[in-house]
C-alpha positions in Angstrom: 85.9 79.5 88.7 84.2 80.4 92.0 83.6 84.0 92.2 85.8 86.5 93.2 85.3 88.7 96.7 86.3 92.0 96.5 87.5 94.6 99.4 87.2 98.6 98.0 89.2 101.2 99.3 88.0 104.4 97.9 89.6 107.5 98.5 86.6 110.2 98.8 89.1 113.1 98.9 90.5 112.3 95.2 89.3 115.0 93.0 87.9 112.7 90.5 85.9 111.0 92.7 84.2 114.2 94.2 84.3 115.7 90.9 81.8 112.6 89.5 79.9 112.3 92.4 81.3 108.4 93.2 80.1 107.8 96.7 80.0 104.1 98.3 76.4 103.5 97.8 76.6 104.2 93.7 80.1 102.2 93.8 77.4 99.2 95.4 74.9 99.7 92.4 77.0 99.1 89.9 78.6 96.5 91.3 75.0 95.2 91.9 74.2 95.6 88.1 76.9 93.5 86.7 76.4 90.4 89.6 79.0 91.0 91.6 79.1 91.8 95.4 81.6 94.1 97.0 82.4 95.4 100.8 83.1 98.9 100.4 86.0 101.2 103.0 84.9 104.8 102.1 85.8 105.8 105.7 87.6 109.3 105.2 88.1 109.5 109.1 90.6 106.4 109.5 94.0 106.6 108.5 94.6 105.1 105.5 97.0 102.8 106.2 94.5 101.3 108.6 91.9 101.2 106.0 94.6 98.8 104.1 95.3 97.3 107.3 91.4 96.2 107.4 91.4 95.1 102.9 94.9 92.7 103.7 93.2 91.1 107.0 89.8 90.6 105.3 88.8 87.4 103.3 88.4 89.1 100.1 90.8 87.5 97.5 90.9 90.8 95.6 91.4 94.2 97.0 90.2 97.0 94.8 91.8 100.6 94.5 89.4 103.2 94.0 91.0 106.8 93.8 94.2 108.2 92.2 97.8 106.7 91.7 98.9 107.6 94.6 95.8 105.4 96.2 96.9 102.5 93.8 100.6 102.4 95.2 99.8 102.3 98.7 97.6 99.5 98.2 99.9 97.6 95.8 102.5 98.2 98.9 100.6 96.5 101.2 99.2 93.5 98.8 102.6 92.0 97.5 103.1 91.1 100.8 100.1 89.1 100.9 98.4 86.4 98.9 95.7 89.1 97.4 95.7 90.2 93.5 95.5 94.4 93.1 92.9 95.3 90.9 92.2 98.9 90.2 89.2 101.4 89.3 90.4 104.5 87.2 88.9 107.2 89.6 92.7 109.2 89.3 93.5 112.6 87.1 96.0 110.3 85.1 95.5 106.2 85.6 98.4 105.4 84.4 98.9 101.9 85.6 95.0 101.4 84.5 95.7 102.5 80.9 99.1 100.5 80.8 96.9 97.6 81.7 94.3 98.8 78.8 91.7 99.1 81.3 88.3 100.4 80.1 88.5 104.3 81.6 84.9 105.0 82.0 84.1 103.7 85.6 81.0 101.4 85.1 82.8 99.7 82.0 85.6 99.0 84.2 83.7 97.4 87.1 81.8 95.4 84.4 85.2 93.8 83.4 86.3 93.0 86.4 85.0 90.1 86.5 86.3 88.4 83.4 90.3 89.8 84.0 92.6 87.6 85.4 95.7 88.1 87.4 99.1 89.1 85.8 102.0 89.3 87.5 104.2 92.9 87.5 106.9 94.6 87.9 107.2 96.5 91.8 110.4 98.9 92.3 111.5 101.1 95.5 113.8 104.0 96.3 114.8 103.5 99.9 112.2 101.5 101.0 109.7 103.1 99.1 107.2 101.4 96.5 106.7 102.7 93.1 105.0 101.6 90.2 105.9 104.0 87.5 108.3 106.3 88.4 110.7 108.4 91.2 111.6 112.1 89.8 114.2 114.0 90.7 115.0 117.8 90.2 112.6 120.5 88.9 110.0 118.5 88.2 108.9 117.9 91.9 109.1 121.6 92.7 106.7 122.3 90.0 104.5 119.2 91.0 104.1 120.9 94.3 103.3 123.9 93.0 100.7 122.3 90.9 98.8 120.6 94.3 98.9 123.7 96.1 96.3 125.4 93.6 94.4 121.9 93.2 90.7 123.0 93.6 91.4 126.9 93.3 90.0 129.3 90.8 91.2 130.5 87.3 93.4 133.6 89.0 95.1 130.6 90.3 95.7 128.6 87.6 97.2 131.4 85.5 99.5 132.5 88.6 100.9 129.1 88.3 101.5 129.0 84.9 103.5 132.1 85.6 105.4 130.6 88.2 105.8 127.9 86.1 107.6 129.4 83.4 109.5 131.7 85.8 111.1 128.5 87.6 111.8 126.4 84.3 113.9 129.9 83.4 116.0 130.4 86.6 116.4 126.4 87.5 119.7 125.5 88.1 121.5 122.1 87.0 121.9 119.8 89.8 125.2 117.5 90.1 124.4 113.6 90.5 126.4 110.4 90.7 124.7 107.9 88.8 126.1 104.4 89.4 124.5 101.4 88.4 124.4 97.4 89.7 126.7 96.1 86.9 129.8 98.9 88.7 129.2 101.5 86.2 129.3 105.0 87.1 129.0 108.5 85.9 128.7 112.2 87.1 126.4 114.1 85.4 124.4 118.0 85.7 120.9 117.3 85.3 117.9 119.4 85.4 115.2 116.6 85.9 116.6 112.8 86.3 113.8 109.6 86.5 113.9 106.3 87.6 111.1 104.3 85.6 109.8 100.8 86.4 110.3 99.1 82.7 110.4 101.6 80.2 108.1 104.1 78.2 106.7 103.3 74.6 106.8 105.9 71.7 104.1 106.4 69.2 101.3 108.2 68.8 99.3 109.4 71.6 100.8 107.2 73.6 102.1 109.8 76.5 103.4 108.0 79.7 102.5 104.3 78.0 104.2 101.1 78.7 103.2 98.2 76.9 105.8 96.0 78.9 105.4 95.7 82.8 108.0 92.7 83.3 111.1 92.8 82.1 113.0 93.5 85.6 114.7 96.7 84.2 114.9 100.0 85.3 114.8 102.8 83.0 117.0 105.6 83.8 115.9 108.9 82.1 118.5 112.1 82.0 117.2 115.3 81.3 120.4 117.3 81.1 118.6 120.7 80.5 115.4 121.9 80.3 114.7 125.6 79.0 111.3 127.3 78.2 111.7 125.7 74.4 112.7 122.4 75.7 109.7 122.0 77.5 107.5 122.8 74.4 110.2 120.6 71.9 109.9 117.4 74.3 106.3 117.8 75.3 105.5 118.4 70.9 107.8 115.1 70.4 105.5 113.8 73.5 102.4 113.7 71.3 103.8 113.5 67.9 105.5 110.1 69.2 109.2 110.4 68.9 110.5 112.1 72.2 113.3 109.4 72.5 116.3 111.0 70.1 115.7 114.3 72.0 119.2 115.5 72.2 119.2 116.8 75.8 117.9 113.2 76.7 119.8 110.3 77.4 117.8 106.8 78.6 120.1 103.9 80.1 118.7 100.8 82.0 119.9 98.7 85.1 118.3 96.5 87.8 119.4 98.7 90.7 120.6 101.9 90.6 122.4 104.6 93.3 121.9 108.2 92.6 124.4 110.3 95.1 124.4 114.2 95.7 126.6 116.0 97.9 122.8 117.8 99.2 121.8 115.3 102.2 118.2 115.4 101.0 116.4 115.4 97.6 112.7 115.7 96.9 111.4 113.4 94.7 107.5 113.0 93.1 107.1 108.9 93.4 103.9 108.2 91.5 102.8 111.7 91.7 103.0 112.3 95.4 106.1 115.0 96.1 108.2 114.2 99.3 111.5 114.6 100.5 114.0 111.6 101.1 117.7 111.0 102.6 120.3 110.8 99.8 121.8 108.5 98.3 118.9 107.2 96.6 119.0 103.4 96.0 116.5 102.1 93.5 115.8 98.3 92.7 113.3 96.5 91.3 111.4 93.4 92.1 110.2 90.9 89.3 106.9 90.2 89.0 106.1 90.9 92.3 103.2 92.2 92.2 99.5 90.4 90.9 97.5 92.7 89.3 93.8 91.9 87.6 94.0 93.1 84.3 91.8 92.4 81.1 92.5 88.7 79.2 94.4 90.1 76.0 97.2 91.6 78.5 97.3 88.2 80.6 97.1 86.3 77.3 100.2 88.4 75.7 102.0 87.5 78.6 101.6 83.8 78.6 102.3 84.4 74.5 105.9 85.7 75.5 106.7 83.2 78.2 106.3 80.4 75.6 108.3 82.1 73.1 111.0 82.5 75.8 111.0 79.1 76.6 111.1 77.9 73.4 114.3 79.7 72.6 115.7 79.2 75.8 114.6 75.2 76.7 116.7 75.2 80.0 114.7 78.1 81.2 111.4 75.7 81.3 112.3 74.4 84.8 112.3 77.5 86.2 108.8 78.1 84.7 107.7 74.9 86.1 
């Protein structure tokens, strides 16, 4: 296999990234120290959709994101539309496509394996026109999200102000009425505090907070929160950890492969991937198989080719559609 050529885009505003010192000349290093060459876009003063403008129209076969979720999605937006593979760098507070993926977390370690993974073709979903790659949030979740990015970088007086604030708005949040009605002509009205809209679903067990160990199975998971007190919020996030959040009572988790959420408000505000903004109801969510190719390391691409085997051995007419 010839070897790969790799674009960067690395976001040098992520607070990772300052926080660990990355800067495009140590980025080259380590590239240097495991063989491989890379052209680097740390440019801070273009916008970025220019920057991905630049990483699609370049030869590299492979464009990298380097920065936070929100970095990832932008770039994954831009490159299934093209004939590139995504491949990510964990430089994000949470990674969560990277640890999906079981991407090494420590930055050099990951750079090392890039050039051993191999594409492996994902799950892409959208709310009006939007990408996402994990999930669209509805309710008081955004509002507290914001909060959260508003005291990103401040001091400890901060911090503990929005814990206060926190706790203040999870007491007085009021219940928000939704239609939920699904591809298959299903439909329900229901008073939520907190509603998502997941590509694929998320895993119990152990530890495993946010985790998906399946990234292609062309379903969107709906997730209900109908209430959401001070207690719930320490009850789900205990049965977060512990592994068994599923059978929370105030929880209820449905799939479809589109989805319209309707509100008599005309706009909602929604966190998609971890960036808060506000969008024109209704809200129409679909997902789009395996559109996107993502590097990831051989035991995930291996695991894949596993189940498509097993699929078409218990389904034989499904092998020409493989073909």
């Amino acid at each position: 296999m010839s070897q790969r050529r790799f674009y960067l885009v690395l976001n040098v505003n992520s607070g990772t990234v300052q926080a660990l010192g990355v800067t495009s000349d140590s980025l080259k290093a380590m590239f240097a120290e495991h063989g491989m060459e890379v052209t680097i876009d740390a440019d801070p003063g273009t916008e970025l959709s220019d920057r991905i403008r630049r990483a699609i129209e370049s030869d590299a076969d492979t464009i990298i994101a380097a920065g936070g979720d929100g970095t990832v999605t932008a770039l994954a937006t831009a490159v299934i539309h093209s004939d590139k593979n995504l491949a990510i760098l964990p430089l994000g507070t949470a990674n969560l496509l990277a640890r999906d993926l079981g991407m090494p977390l420590d930055l050099n370690d990951a750079i090392g394996a890039l050039r051993d993974m191999e594409p492996l073709s994902i799950d892409v979903s959208e709310v009006n026109g939007t990408i996402f790659l994990h999930k669209a949030v509805i309710g008081v979740i955004p509002e507290l999200a914001a909060g959260r990015e508003y005291i990103r970088g401040q001091g400890v007086g901060a911090k503990i102000g929005f814990i206060r604030y926190f706790f203040r708005r999870i007491s007085r949040a009021r219940r928000l009425a939704l239609e939920i009605a699904t591809g298959d002509g299903a439909s329900r009205v229901e008073r939520v505090q907190a509603i998502a809209v997941a590509s694929n679903a998320y895993d119990e067990g152990l530890g495993r907070f946010f985790h998906r160990d399946k990234l292609d199975t062309g379903l969107l998971t709906i997730y209900v929160l109908r209430h959401l007190r001070v207690g719930d919020v320490f009850r789900l996030a205990t049965g977060m950890l512990a592994g068994h959040w599923r059978d929370y009572d105030a929880l209820s988790i449905s799939t479809a492969r589109s989805v319209t959420i309707r509100t008599k408000k005309p706009r909602l505000q929604l966190m998609i991937d971890g960036e808060v903004q506000s969008m024109e109801a209704p809200l129409q969510f679909k997902i789009y198989p395996r559109a996107l190719s993502v590097l990831a390391p051989l035991h995930a691409v291996k695991e894949e080719i596993a189940e498509e085997q097993s699929e078409v051995a218990g389904h034989p007419g499904a092998a020409g559609q493989l073909a």
